[in-house]
C-alpha positions as CSV (number, residue, x, y, z in Angstrom):
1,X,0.0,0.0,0.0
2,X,1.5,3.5,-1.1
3,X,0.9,6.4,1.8
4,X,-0.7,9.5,0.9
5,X,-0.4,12.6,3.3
6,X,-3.6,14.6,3.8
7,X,-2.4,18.6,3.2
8,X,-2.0,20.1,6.5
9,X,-4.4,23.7,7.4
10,X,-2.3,24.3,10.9
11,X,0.6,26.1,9.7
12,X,2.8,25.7,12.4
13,X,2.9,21.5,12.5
14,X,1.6,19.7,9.8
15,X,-1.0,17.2,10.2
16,X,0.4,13.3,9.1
17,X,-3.3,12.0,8.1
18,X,-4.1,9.3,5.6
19,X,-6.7,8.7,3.5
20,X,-10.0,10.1,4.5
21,X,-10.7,13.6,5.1
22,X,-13.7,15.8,6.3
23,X,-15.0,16.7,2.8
24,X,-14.5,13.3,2.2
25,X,-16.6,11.7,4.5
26,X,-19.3,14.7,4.2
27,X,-19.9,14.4,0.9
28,X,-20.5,10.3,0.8
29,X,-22.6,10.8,4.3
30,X,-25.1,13.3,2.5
31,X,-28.6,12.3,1.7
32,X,-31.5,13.5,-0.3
33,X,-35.1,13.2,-1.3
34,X,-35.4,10.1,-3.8
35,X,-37.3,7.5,-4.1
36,X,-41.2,6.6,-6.1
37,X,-43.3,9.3,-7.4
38,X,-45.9,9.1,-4.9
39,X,-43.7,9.9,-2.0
40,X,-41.3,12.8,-3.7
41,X,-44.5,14.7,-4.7
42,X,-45.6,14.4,-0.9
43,X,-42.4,15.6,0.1
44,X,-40.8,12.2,1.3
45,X,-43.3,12.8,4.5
46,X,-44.1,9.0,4.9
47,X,-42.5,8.5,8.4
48,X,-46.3,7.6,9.7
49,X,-47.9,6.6,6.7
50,X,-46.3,3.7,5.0
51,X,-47.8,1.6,2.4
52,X,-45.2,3.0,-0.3
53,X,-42.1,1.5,-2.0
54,X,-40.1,4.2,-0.5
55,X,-40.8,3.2,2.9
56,X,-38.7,0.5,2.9
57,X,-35.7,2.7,2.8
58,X,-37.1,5.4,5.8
59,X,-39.1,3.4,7.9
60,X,-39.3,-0.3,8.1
61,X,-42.5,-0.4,9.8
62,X,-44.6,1.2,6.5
63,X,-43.7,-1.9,5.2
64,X,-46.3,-3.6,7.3
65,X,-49.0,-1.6,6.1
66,X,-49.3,-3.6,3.2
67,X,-52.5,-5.7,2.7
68,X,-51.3,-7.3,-0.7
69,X,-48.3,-7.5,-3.1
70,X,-46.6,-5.1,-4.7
71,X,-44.0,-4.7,-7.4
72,X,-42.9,-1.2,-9.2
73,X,-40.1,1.2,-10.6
74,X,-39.4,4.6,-10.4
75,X,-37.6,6.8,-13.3
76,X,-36.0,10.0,-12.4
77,X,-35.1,12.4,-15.6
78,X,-33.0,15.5,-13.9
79,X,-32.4,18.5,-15.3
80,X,-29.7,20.5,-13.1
81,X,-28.4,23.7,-13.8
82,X,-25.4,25.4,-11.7
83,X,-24.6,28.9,-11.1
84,X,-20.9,29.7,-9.7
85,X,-21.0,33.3,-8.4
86,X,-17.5,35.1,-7.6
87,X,-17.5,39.2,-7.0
88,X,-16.0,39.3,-11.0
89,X,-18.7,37.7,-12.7
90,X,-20.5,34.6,-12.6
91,X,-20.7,31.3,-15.1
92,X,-23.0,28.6,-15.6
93,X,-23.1,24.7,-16.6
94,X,-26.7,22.6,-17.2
95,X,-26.4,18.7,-17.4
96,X,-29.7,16.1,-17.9
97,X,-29.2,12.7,-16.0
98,X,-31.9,10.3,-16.5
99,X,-31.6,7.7,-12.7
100,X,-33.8,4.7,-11.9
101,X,-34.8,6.2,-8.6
102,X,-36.3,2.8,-7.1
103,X,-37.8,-0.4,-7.9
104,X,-38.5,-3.5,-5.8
105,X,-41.1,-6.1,-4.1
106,X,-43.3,-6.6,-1.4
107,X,-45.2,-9.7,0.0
108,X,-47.6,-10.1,2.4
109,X,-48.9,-13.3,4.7
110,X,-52.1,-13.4,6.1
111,X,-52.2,-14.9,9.6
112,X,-55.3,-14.1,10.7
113,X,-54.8,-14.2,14.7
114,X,-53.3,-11.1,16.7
115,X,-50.5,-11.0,14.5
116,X,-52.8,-10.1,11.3
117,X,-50.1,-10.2,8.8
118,X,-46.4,-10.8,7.9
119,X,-44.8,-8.8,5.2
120,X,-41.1,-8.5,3.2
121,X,-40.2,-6.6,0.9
122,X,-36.8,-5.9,-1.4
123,X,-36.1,-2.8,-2.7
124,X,-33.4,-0.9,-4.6
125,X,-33.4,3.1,-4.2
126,X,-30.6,5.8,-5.3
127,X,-29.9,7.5,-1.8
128,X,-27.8,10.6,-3.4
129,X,-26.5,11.4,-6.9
130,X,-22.9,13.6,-6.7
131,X,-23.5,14.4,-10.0
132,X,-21.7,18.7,-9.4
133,X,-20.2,21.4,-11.6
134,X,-18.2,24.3,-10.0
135,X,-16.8,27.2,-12.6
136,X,-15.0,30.2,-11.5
137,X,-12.6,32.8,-11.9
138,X,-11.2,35.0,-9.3
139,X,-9.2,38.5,-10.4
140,X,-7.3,39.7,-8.8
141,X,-6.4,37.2,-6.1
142,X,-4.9,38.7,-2.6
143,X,-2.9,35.3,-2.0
144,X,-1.7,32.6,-3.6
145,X,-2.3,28.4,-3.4
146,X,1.7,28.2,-3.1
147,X,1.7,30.5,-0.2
148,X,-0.5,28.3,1.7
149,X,1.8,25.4,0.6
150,X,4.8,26.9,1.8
151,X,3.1,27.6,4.8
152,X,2.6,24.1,6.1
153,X,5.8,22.6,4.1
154,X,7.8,23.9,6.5
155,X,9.6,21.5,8.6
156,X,10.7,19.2,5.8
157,X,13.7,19.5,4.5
158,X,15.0,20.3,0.3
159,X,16.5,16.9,-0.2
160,X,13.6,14.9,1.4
161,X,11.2,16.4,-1.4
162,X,13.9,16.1,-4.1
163,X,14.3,12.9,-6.3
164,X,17.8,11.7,-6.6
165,X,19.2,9.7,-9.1
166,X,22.1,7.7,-10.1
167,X,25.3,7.3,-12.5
168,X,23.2,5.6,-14.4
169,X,20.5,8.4,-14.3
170,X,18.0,5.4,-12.8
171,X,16.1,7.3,-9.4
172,X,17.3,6.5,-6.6
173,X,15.3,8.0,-3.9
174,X,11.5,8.8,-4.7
175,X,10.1,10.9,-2.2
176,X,6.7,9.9,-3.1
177,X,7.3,6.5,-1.8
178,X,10.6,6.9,0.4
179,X,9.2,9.6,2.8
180,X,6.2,10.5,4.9
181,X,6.6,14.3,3.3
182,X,3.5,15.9,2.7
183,X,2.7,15.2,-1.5
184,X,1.6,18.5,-2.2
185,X,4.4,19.8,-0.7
186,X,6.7,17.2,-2.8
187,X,4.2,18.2,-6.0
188,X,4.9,22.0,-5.4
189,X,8.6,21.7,-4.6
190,X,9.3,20.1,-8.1
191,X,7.3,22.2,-9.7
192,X,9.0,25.5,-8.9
193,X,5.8,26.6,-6.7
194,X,7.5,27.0,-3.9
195,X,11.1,27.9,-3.1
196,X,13.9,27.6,-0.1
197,X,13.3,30.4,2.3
198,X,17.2,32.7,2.2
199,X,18.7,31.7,6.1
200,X,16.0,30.0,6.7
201,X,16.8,26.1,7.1
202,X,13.6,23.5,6.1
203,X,11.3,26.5,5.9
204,X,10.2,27.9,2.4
205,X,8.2,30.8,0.2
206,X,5.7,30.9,-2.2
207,X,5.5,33.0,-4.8
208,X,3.4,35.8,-3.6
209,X,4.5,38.7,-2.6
210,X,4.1,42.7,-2.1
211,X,3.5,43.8,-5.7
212,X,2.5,40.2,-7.1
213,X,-1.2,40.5,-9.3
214,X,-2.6,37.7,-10.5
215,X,-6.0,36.0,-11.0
216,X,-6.9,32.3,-10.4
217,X,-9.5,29.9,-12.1
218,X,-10.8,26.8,-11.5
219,X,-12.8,23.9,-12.7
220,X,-14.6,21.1,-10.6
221,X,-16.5,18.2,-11.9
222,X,-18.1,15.6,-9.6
223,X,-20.1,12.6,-10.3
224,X,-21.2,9.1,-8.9
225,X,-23.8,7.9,-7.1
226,X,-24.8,6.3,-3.7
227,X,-27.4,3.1,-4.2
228,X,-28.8,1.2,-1.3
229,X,-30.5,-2.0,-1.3
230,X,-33.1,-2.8,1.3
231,X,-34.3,-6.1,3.1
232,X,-37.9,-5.2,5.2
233,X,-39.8,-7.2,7.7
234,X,-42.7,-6.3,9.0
235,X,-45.7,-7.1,11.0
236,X,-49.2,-5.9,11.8
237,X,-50.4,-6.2,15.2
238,X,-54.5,-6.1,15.2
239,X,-54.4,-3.6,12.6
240,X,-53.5,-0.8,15.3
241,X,-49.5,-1.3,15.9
242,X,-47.5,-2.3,12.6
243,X,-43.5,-2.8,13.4
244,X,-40.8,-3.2,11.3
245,X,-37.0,-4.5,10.6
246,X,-34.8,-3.6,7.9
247,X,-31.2,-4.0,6.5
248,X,-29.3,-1.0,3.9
249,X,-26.7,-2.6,1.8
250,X,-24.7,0.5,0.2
251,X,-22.8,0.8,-3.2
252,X,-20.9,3.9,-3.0
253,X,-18.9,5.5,-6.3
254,X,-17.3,9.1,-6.2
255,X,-15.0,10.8,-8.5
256,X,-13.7,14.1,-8.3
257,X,-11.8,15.7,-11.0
258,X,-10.6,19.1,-9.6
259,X,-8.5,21.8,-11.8
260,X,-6.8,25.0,-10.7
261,X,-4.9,27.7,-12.7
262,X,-3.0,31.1,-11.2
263,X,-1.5,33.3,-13.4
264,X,1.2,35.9,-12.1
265,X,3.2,39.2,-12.7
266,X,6.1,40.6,-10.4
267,X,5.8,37.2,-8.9
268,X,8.8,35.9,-6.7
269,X,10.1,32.8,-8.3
270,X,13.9,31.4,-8.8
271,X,16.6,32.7,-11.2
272,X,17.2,30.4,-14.2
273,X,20.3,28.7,-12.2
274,X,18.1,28.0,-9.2
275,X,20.4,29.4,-6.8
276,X,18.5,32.7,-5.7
277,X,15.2,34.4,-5.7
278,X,14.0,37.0,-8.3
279,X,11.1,38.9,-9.7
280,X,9.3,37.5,-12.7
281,X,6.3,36.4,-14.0
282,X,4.7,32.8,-13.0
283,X,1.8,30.4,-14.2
284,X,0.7,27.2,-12.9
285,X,-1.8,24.0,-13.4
286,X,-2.6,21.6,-10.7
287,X,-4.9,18.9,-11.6
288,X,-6.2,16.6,-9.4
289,X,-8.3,13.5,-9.9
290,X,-10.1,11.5,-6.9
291,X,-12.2,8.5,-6.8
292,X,-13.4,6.7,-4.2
293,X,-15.4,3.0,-4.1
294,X,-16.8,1.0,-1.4
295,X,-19.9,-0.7,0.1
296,X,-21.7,-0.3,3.5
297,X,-24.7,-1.6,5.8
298,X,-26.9,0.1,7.8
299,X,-29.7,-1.3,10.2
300,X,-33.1,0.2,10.6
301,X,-36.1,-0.4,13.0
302,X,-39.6,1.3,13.0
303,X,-43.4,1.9,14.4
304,X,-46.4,3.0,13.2
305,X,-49.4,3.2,15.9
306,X,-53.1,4.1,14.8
307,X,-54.9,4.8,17.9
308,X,-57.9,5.8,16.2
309,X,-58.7,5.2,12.3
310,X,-57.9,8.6,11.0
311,X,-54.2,9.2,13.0
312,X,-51.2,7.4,12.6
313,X,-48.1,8.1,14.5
314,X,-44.8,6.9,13.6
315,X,-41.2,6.8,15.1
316,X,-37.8,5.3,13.3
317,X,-34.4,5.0,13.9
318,X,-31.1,4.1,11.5
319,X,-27.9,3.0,12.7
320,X,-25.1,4.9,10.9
321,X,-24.3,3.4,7.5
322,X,-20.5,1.9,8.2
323,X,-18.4,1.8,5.2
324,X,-15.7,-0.2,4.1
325,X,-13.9,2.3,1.3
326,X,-10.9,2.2,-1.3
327,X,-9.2,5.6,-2.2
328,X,-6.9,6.4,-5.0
329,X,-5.5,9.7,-5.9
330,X,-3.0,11.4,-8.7
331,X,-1.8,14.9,-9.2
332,X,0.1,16.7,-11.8
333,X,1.3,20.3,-12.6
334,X,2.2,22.1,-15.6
335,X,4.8,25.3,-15.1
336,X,6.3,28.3,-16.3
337,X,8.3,31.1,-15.0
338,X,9.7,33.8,-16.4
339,X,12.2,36.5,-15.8
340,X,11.9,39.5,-18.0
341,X,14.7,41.2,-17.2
342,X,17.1,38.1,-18.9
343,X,15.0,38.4,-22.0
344,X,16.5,39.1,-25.1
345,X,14.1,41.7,-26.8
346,X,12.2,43.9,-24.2
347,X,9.4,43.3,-26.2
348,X,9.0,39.9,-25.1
349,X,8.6,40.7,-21.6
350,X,5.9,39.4,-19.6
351,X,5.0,36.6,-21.8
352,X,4.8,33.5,-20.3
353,X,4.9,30.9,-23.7
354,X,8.1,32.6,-24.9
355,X,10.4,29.2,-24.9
356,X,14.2,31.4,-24.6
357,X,17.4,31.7,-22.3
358,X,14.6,33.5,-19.9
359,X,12.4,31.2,-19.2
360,X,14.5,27.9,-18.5
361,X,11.4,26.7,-15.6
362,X,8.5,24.9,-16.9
363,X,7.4,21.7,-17.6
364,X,5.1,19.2,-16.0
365,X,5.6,17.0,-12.8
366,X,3.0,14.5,-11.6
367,X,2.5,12.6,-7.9
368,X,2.2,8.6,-7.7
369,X,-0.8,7.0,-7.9
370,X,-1.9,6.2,-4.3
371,X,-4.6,3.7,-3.1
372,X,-5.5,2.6,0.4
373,X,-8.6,1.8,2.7
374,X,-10.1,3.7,5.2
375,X,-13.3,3.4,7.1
376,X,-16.4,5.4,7.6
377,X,-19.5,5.9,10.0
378,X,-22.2,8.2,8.5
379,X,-24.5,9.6,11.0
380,X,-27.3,8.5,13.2
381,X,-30.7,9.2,11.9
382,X,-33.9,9.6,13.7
383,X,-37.2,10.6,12.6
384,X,-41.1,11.0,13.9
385,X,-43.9,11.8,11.9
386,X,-48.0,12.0,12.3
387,X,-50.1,11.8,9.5
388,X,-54.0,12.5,9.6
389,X,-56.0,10.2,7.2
390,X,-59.8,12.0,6.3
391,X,-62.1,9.3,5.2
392,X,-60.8,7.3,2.0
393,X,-60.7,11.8,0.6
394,X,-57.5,13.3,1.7
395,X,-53.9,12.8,4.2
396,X,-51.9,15.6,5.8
397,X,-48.6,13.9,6.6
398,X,-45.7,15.9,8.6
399,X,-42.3,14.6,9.5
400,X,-39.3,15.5,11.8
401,X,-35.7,13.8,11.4
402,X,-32.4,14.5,13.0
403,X,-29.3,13.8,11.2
404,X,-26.2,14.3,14.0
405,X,-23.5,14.9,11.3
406,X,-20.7,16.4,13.5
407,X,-20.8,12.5,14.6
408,X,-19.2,11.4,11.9
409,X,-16.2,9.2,12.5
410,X,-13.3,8.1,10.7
411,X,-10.4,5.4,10.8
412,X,-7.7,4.8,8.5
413,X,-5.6,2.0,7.5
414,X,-1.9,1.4,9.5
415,X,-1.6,-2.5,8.3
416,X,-2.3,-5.1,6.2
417,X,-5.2,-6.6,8.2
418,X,-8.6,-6.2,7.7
419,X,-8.9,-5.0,11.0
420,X,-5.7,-3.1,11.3
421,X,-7.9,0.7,11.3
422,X,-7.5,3.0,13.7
423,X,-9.8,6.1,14.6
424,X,-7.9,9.4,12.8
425,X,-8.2,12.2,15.4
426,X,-6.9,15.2,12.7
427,X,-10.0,14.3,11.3
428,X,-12.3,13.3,13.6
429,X,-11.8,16.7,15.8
430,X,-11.9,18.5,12.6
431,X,-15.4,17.0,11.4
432,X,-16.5,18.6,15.0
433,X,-15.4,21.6,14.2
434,X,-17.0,22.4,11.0
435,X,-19.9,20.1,11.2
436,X,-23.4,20.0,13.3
437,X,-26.8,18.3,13.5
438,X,-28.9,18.4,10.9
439,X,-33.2,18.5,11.3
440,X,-35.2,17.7,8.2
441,X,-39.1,18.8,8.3
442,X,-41.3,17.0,5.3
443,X,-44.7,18.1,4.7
444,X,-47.1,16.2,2.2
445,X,-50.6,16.4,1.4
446,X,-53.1,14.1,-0.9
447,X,-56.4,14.4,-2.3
448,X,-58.5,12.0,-3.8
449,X,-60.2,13.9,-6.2
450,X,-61.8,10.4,-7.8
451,X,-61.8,6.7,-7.0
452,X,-58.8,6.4,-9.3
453,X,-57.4,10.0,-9.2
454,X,-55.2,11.9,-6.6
455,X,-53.6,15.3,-6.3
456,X,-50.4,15.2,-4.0
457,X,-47.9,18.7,-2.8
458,X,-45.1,18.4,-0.8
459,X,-42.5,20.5,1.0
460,X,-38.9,19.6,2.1
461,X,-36.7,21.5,4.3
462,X,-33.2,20.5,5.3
463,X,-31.1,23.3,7.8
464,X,-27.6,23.7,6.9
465,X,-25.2,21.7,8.6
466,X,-22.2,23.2,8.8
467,X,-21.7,25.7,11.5
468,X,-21.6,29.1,10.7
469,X,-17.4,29.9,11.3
470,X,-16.7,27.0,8.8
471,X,-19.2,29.1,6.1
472,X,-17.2,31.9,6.6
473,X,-14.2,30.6,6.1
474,X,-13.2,30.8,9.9
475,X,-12.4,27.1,10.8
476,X,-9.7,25.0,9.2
477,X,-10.9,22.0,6.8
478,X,-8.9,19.0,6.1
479,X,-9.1,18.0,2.6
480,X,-7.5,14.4,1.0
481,X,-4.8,14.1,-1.0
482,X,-3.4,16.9,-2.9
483,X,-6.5,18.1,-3.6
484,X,-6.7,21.5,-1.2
485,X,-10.5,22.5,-2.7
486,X,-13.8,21.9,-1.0
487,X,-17.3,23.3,-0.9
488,X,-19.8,23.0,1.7
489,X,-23.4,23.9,2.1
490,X,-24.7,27.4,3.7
491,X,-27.8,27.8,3.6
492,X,-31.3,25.9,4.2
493,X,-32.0,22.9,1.5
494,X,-35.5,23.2,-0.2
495,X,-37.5,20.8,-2.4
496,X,-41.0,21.9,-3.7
497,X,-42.9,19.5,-5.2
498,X,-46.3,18.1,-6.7
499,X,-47.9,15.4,-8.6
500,X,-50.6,13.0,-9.3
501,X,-51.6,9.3,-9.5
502,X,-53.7,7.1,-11.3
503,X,-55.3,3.8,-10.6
504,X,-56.7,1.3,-13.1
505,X,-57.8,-2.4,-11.5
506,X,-54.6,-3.6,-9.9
507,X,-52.0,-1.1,-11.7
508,X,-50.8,2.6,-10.4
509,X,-49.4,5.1,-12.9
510,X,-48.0,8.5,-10.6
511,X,-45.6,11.1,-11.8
512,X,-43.8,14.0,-9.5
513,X,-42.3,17.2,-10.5
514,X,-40.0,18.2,-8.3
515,X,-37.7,21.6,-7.6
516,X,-34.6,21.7,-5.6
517,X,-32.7,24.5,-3.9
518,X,-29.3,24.4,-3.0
519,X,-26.9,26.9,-2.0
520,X,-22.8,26.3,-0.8
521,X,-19.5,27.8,-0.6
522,X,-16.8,26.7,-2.7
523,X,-12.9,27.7,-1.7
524,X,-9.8,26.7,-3.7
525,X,-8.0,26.0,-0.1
526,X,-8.8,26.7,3.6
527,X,-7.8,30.7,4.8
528,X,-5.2,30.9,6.5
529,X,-3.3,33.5,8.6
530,X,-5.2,36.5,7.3
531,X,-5.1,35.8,3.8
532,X,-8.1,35.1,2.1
533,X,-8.2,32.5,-0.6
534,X,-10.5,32.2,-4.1
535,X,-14.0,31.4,-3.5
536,X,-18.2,31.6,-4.7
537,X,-21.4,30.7,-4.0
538,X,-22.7,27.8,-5.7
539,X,-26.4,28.0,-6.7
540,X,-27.6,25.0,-7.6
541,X,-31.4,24.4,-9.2
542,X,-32.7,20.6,-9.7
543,X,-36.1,20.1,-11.8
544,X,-37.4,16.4,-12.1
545,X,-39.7,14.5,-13.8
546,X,-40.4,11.1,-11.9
547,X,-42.5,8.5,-13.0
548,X,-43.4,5.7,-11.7
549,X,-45.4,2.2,-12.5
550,X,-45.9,-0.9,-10.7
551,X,-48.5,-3.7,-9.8
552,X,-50.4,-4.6,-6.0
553,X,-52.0,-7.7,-6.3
């Protein structure tokens, strides 16, 4: 296994962490309103009712409900569109991903005694899509990325981030694999990004300075998906308690393909021997790519009561989702510098192309692959809902969940064994400090308008879970790899939604539309010591079209 050192944010000791990171285990813990068209359009608010495909994946016990068979399938066409904001201008990207949102199979066993029925039921069901773009393009910057690199790089030493090679001009000493130095440190060092503080021993500059202008852009793509596959039992207790038991399997895939540019005049970068500092003109590329498989398993247990016909009450609970993860990252750079004063016409100053005597720094340099395991536990979830049932005309459904996020926890991988993990504490303590609890409220309402037709509306609120310092930019976040970029959520996540169904003998046709508000922060790397880094608000707008189709005999 190849060690990877997770960039360090506290500047005066770097932070020796492997594998996962904060953003890392945020963005796979994330969940989001999915599942058939009846329960989107009611705003997923089926804690208490049950009776629904869906259920199987919130609460166990709506499984119970059932007094027949069913079997159906869910299509989900998305149309996203994204809207990066910076204070110079804004850009946009659109995409149209077409998901099967759920299908599965219920059963039911007629007992007749005080246990009235049994029920099972298999289901698959797309928990969250990572499907992201983030554009943007910040000018002028007040800082640069290899600032903040040289800030945390200090400590190790020129030769231990050098590659050395033999007579033979074979390598001899790969710091990638024959040190514990930090690899974007190594990656920045070889690339000219940062340089050897003068007097300084082990401690080193970037190349921004008093007088430096320069603008930065960047480009992040993110995709993959998070499927889980559900195993209900259920039983109905005089038709007034109905209980249930369920196991999540989890198929998780995430890649992240992450590039940054700067672009800099009266920059501080080496003279063309490499054996002091001067003033010149500088341009960089880091590109990062990230992906990240594994599988998980979650436990879930769940009651609905109906005291009287037209009330039912329910209450469920999830174990966190514990994953079982394999990482692998690579980076690479492409460089120039450029001294003007060593150029041979003046008139060629200041371009950063020109291939002459003046410009003997640039190229490309590129990291080792690195793979390795780690482990994950999502958060707890917990959720109560009451839904009021008029007649065989109309439901008003409410829900209430907690999702305690800044209980995420982390472990990564010191051996070969399978049970050679142990719990990272850079990251654990950081995941407190930017993270907190979560509360979802879900509102749906339906009306039977016919025997076979229904009108449905929902409403969907999750608060932001970050705390408000880490939105600002005011806590450190530990990112993975050499990847320093991250975005996190800020404001209150919305779905609005509405639909209808239609029944004909044993056969349901329903289809949802449904609107989703979602607003972050993105930042090319964590603040630090004053200096502010690239950033912009991420609007995001989701508009789906779900239909769905399925059998109850």
């Amino acid at each position: 296994m190849k060690k990877i050192i997770i960039p360090a944010i506290m500047l005066s000791l770097p932070v020796l962490g492997f594998a996962q990171s904060t953003v890392d285990a945020y963005s796979l813990s994330q969940t989001e309103l999915r599942g058939t068209a009846r329960f989107m359009s009611m705003g997923g608010a089926f804690t208490a009712l049950g009776g629904d495909l869906s259920t199987l994946s919130q609460n166990p016990a709506g499984v119970a409900v059932y007094r027949g068979s069913e079997i159906g399938a869910t299509l989900d066409l998305n149309f996203r569109s994204y809207n990066t904001q910076t204070p110079y201008g804004s850009s946009k990207d659109n995409q149209t991903k077409v998901f099967c949102n759920n299908f599965g199979y219920v059963g039911t066993a007629w007992l007749g005694s005080g246990m009235r029925s049994i029920s099972w039921g298999v289901t698959y069901g797309r928990v969250s899509s990572f499907d992201r773009v983030t554009n943007g393009y910040n000018n002028p910057t007040s800082t640069s990325l290899t600032n903040y690199v040289a800030g945390f790089s200090g400590g190790q030493s020129p030769s231990d981030l050098s590659f050395e090679y033999g007579s033979n001009g074979q390598c001899t000493y790969n710091p990638y694999l024959d040190s514990d130095c930090d690899w974007l440190s190594i990656l920045a060092y070889t690339s000219y990004m940062i340089s050897p503080r003068p007097g300084a021993p082990n401690q080193y500059l970037g190349l921004y300075q008093n007088g430096t202008v320069g603008d930065a852009l960047y480009n992040v793509r993110e995709r993959g998906y998070v499927d889980q596959y559900n195993f209900d039992l259920g039983g109905n207790v005089s038709d007034m308690v109905y209980w249930g038991l369920g196991i999540g399997v989890t198929d998780i895939s995430y890649t992240r393909d992450a590039y940054y540019s700067e672009s800099m005049e009266n920059a501080r970068i080496m003279s063309p021997g490499g054996s002091s500092l001067t003033t010149g003109d500088a341009g960089f590329d880091l590109y990062n790519s990230k992906h990240i498989t594994g599988n998980g398993w979650n436990f879930k247990a769940g009651v609905i009561v109906k005291p009287v016909p037209a009330l039912r009450l329910g209450f469920a609970v999830h174990t966190p989702t514990y994953y079982t993860l394999t990482h692998g990252y690579e980076a690479s750079t492409n460089f120039s510098y450029y001294d003007p004063s060593l150029a041979k016409n003046p008139d060629d100053a200041g371009h950063l192309d020109e291939t002459q005597p003046a410009n003997p720094q640039q190229g490309d340099e590129y990291t080792e692959w690195a793979s390795f395991d780690s482990r994950l536990r999502t958060p707890w979830r917990i959720m109560a809902g009451a839904a009021l049932v008029i007649g065989n005309q109309a439901i008003v459904s409410v829900d209430y969940e907690h999702q305690a996020y800044n209980a995420m926890h982390v472990k990564y991988q010191y051996g070969y064994g399978y049970d050679d993990f142990a719990p990272d504490d850079n990251v654990n303590n950081n995941i407190k400090d930017v993270f907190k609890g979560s509360d979802i409220v879900r509102l749906g309402i339906e009306y039977r308008v016919t025997p076979q037709l229904s009108l449905r509306a929902g409403y969907n609120a999750q608060k932001c879970n970050v705390k408000q310092a880490a939105v600002d930019g005011n806590v450190e976040v530990l990112t993975s790899g050499t990847d320093p970029s991250f975005s996190l959520d800020s404001k209150l996540t919305q779905y609005i939604s509405c639909g209808l169904g239609y029944k004909y003998k044993g056969w349901y046709f329903d289809a949802a539309y449904v609107h989703k508000n979602r607003e972050s922060k993105f930042r090319a790397y964590t603040n630090w010591d004053g200096n502010i880094a690239p950033s912009a608000d991420v609007k995001e707008n989701y508009n789906s079209v779900v239909l769905s189709v399925g059998y109850k005999f």
